[in-house]
NUNUKE-85400 format. One record per residue: residue in one letter; z, x, y of N, C-alpha, C in turn; residue number from 1. Coordinates in steps of 0.02 Angstrom, whole numbers, always signed. Each point is the difference from the previous one (the first is absolute). Example, Ala and Ser with C-alpha at 12.3 -4.5 7.8 and 13.67 -1.06 7.14 Angstrom:
BEGIN
res/nz/nx/ny/caz/cax/cay/cz/cx/cy/n
A/+390/+660/-284/+0/-45/+59/+0/+45/+60/1 .
S/-36/-18/+53/+3/+42/+59/+37/-39/+55/2 .
***
This chain:
BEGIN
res/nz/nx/ny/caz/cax/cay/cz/cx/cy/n
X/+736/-103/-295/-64/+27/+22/-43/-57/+27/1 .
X/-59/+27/+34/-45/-53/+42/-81/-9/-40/2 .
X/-26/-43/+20/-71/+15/-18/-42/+69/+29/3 .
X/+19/+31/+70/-19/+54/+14/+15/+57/-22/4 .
X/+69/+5/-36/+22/+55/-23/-20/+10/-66/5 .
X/+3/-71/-33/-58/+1/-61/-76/+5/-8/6 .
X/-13/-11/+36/-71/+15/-2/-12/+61/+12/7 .
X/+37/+64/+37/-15/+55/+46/+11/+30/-84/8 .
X/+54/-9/-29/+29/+40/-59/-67/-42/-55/9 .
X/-19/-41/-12/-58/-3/-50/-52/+70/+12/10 .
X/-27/-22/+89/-63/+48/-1/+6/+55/-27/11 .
X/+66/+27/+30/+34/+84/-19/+5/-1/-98/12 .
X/+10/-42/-21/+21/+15/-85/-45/-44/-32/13 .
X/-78/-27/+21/-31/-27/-38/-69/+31/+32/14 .
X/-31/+21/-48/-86/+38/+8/-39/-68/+18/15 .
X/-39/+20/+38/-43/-86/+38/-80/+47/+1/16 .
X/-37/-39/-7/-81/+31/-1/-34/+19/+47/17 .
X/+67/+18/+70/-36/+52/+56/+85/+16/-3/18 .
X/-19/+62/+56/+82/+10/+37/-1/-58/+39/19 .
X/+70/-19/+22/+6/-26/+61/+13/+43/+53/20 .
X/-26/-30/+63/-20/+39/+74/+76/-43/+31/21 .
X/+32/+47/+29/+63/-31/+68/-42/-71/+24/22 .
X/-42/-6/+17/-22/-41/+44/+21/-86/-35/23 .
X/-42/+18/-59/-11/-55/-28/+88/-9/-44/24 .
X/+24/+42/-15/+75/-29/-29/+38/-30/+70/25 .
X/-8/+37/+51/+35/-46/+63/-14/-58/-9/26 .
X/-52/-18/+4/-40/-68/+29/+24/-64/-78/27 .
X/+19/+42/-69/+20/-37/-61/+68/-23/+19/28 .
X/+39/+67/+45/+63/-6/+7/+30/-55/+46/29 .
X/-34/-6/+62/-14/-40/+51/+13/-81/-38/30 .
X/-60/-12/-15/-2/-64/-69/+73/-18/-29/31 .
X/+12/+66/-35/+68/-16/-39/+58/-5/+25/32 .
X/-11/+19/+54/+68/-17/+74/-9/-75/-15/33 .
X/-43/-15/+41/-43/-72/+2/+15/-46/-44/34 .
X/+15/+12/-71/+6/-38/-64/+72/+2/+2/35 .
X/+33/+41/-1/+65/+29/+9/+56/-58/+34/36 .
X/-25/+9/+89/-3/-59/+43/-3/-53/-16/37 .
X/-59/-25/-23/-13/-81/-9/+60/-11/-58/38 .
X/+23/+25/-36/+48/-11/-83/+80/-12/+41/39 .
X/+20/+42/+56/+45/-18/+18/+25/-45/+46/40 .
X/-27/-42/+17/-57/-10/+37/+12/+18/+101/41 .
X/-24/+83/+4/+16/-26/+74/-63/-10/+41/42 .
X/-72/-16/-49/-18/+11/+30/-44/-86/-30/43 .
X/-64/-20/+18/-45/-64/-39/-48/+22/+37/44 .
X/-55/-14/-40/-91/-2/+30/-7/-58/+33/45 .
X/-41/-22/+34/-19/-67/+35/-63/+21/+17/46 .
X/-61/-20/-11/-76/+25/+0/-7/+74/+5/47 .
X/+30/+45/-63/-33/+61/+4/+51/+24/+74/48 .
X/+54/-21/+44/+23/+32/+27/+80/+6/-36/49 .
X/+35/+61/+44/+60/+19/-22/+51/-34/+52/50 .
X/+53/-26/-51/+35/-91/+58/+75/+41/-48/51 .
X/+48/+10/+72/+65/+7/-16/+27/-42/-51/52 .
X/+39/+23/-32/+32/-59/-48/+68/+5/+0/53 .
X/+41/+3/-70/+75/-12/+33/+35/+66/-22/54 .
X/+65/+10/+34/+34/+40/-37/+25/-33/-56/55 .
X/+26/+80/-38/+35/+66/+17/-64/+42/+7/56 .
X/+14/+43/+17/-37/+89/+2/-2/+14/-74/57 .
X/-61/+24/-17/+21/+33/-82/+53/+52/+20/58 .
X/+7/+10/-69/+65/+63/-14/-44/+77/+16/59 .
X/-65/+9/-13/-38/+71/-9/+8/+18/+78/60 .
X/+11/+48/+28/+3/+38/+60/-110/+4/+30/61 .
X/-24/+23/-51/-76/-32/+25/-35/-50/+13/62 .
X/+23/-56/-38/-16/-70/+6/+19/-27/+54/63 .
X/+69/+40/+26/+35/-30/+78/-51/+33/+45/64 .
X/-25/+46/-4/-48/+50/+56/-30/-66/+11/65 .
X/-49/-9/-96/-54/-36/+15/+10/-75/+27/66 .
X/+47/-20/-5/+21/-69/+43/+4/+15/+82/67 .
X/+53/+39/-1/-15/+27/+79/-82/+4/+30/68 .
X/-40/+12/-33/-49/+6/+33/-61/-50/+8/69 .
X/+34/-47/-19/-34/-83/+12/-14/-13/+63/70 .
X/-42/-18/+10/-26/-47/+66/+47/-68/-13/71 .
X/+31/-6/+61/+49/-47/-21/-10/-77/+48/72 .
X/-49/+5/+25/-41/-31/+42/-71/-31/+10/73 .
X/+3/-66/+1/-74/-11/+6/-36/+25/+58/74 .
X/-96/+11/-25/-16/+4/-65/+29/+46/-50/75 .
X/+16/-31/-77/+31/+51/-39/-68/+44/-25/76 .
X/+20/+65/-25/-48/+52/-29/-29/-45/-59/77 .
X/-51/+18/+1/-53/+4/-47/+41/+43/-77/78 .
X/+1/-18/-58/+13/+41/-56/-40/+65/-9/79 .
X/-81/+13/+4/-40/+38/+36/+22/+59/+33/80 .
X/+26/-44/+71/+5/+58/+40/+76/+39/-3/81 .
X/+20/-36/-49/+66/-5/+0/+25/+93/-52/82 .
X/-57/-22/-70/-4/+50/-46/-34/+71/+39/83 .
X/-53/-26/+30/-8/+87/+66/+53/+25/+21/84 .
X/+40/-51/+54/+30/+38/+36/+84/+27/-36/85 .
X/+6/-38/-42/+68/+30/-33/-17/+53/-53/86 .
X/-55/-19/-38/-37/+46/-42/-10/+81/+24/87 .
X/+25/+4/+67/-37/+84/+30/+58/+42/-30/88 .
X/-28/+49/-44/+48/+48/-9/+45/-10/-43/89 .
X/+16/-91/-37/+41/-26/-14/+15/+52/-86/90 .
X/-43/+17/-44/+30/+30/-40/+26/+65/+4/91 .
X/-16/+60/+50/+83/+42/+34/+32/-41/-10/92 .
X/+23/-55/+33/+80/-16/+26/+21/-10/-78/93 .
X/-38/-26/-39/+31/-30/-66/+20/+57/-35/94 .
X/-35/+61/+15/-13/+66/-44/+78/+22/+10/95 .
X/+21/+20/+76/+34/+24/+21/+65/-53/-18/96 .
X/-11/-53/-9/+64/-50/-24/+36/+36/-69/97 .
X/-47/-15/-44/+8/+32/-78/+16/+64/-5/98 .
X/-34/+37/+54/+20/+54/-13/+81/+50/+35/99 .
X/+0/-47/+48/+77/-10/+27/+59/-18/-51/100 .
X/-17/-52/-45/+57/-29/-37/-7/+40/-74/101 .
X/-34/+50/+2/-13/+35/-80/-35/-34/-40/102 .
X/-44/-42/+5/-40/-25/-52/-73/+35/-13/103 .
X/-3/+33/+65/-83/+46/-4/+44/+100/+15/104 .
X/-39/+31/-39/+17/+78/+23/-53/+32/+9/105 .
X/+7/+28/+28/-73/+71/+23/-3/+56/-64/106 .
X/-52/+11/-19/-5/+53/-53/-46/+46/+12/107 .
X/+27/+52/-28/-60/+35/+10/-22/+50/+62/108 .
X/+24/-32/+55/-11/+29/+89/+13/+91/+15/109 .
X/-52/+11/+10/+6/+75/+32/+54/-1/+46/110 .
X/+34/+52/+47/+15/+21/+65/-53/-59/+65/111 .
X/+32/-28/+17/-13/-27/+50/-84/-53/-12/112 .
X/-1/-23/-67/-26/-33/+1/+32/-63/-40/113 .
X/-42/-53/-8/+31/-56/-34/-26/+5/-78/114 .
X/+51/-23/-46/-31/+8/-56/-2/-82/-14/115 .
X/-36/-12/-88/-22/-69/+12/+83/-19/-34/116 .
X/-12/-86/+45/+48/-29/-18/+4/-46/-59/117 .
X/+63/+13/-59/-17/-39/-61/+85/-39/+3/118 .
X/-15/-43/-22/+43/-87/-48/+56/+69/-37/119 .
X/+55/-26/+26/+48/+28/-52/+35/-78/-57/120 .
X/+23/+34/-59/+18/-63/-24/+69/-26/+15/121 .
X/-10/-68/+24/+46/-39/+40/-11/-69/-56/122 .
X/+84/-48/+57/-26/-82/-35/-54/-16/+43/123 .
X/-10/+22/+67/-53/-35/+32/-59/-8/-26/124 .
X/-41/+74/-32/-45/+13/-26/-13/-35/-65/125 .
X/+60/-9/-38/+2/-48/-69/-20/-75/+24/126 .
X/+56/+2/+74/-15/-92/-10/-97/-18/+28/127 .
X/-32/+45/+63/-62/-37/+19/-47/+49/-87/128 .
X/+20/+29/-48/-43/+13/-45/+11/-86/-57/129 .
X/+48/-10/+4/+24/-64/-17/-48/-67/+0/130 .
X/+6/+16/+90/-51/-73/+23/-69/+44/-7/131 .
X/-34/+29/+10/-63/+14/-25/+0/-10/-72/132 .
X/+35/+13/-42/-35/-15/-65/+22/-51/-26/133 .
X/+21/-44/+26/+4/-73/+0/-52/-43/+24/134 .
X/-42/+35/+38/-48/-29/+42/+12/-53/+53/135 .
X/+63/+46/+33/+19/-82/+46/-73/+12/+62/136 .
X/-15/-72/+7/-50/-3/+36/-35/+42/+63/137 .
X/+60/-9/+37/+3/+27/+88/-12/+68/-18/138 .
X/+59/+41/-31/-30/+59/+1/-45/+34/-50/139 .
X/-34/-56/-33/-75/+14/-34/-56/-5/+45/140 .
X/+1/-41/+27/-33/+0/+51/-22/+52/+60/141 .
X/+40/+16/+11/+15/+39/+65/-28/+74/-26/142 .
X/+40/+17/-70/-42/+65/-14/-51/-3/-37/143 .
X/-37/-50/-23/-58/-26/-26/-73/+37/+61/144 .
X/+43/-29/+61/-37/-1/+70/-5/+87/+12/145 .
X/+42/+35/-20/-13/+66/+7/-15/+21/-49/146 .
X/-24/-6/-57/-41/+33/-46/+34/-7/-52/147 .
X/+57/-4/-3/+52/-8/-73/+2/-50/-43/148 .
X/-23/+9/-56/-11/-68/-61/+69/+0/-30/149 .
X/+14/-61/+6/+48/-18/-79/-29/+6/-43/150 .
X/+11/-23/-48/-25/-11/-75/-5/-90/-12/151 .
X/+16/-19/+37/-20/-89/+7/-37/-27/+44/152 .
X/-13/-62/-20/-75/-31/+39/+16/-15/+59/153 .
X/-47/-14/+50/+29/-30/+76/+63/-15/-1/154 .
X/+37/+25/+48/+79/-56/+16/-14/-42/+34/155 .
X/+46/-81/-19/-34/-47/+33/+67/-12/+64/156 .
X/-31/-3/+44/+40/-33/+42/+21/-40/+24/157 .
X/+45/-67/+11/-32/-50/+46/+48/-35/+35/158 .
X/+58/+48/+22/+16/-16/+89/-64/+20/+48/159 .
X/-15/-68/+9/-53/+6/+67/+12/+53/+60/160 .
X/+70/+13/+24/-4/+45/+43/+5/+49/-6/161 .
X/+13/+42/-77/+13/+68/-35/-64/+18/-19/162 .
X/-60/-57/-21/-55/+42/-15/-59/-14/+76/163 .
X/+21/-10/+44/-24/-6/+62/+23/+77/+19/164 .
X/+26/+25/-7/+32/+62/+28/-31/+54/-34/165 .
X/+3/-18/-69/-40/+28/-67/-73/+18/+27/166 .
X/-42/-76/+0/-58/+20/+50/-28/+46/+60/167 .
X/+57/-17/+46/+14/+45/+52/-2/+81/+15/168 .
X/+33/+4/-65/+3/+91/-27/-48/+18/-24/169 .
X/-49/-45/-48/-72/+20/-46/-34/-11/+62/170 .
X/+1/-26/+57/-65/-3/+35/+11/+55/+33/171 .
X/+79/+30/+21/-26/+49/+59/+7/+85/-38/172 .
X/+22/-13/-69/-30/+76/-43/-51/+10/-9/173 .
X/-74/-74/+2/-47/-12/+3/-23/+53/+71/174 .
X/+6/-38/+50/-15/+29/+73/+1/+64/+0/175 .
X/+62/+24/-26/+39/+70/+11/-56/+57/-39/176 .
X/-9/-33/-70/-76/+23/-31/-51/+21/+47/177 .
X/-29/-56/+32/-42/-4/+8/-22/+46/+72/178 .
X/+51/-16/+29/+18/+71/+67/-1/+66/-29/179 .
X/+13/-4/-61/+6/+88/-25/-70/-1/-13/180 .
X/-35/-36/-46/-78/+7/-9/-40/+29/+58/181 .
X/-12/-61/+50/-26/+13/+53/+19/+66/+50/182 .
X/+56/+2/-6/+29/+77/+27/-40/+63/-41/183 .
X/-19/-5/-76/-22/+54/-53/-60/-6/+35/184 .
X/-35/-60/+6/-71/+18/-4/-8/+27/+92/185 .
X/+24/-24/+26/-19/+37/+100/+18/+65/-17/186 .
X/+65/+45/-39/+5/+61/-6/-43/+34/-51/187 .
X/-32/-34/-54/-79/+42/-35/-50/-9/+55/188 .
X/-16/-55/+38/-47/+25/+46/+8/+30/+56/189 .
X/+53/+19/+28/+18/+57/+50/+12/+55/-31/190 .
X/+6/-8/-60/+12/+99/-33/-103/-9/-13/191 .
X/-12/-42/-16/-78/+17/-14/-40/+15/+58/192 .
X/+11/-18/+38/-9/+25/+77/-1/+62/+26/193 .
X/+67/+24/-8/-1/+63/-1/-23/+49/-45/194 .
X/-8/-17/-52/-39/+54/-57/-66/-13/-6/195 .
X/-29/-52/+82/-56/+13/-2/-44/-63/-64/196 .
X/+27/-33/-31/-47/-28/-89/-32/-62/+51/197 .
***
């Protein structure tokens, strides 16, 4: 298993102090590509940008997407812009991964609708419940950033280019916030508009 496939299976089998929104698990997932990458190493940071590194290809069939989709050319991407643009949509694809290989099932679903999708018990599910309650760092982190507490204090990190990435993800779930805010408040004052207050 990957850091993305573990982290996707925490959110799903660990209660966190909001739901998580698609948006913001992409953008965790994105990251954990990212972390993923740098460990094998095909990929290295060099000021906050994303700099080819060496083979092999990981083994995960997503991690190859996410290598494929490197700027492989100077200027290299920004880590930033990097977590946007791979981040779109990115937890479907993960959804639909798990749920391809039997690790997620639909329950519940009317006639022609979707029912919700739940964690069947697998080793996969044993092994990322494993590293969460171990508190391995990276993916404390990562679901820390979406609302999910361990039961232990800060994870400390300190590969410089794993918690640069780390950063990366808290600033733009930050943003991602903050676009939803500002989006709430223009739609209370255009519904207040219309009702006249």
């Amino acid at each position: 298993m990957t850091t993305p496939r573990d982290l996707l299976i925490v959110a799903m089998d660990v209660a966190g102090s909001r739901p998580v929104g698609p948006g913001d698990l992409s953008l965790a997932l994105a990251g954990a590509e990212l972390i993923d990458l740098l460990k094998t190493p095909t990929i290295r940071l060099d000021g906050g940008r994303i700099v080819p590194g060496h083979l092999p290809l990981p083994a995960d069939r997503l991690l190859v997407e996410a290598a494929a989709s490197l700027m492989m050319e100077e200027p290299y991407e920004l880590v930033s812009d990097w977590l946007w643009r791979r981040g779109d949509s990115l937890a479907g694809t993960y959804m639909a991964a798990l749920e391809a290989e039997g690790l997620v099932v639909r329950q519940g679903g009317r006639p022609f609708r979707d029912g919700q999708r739940v964690l069947v018990v697998s080793p996969s599910r044993h092994q990322a419940v494993e590293r969460w309650e171990s508190a391995e760092p990276v993916l404390v982190s990562l679901a820390e950033g979406l609302g999910i507490r361990g039961e232990t204090g800060d994870p400390e990190v300190v590969d410089y280019a794993v918690a640069t990435v780390l950063a990366a993800v808290n600033d733009a779930l930050l943003e991602l916030e903050a676009e939803r805010q500002r989006r709430g408040i223009e739609q209370a004052a255009f519904d207040n508009v219309w009702r006249g207050l």
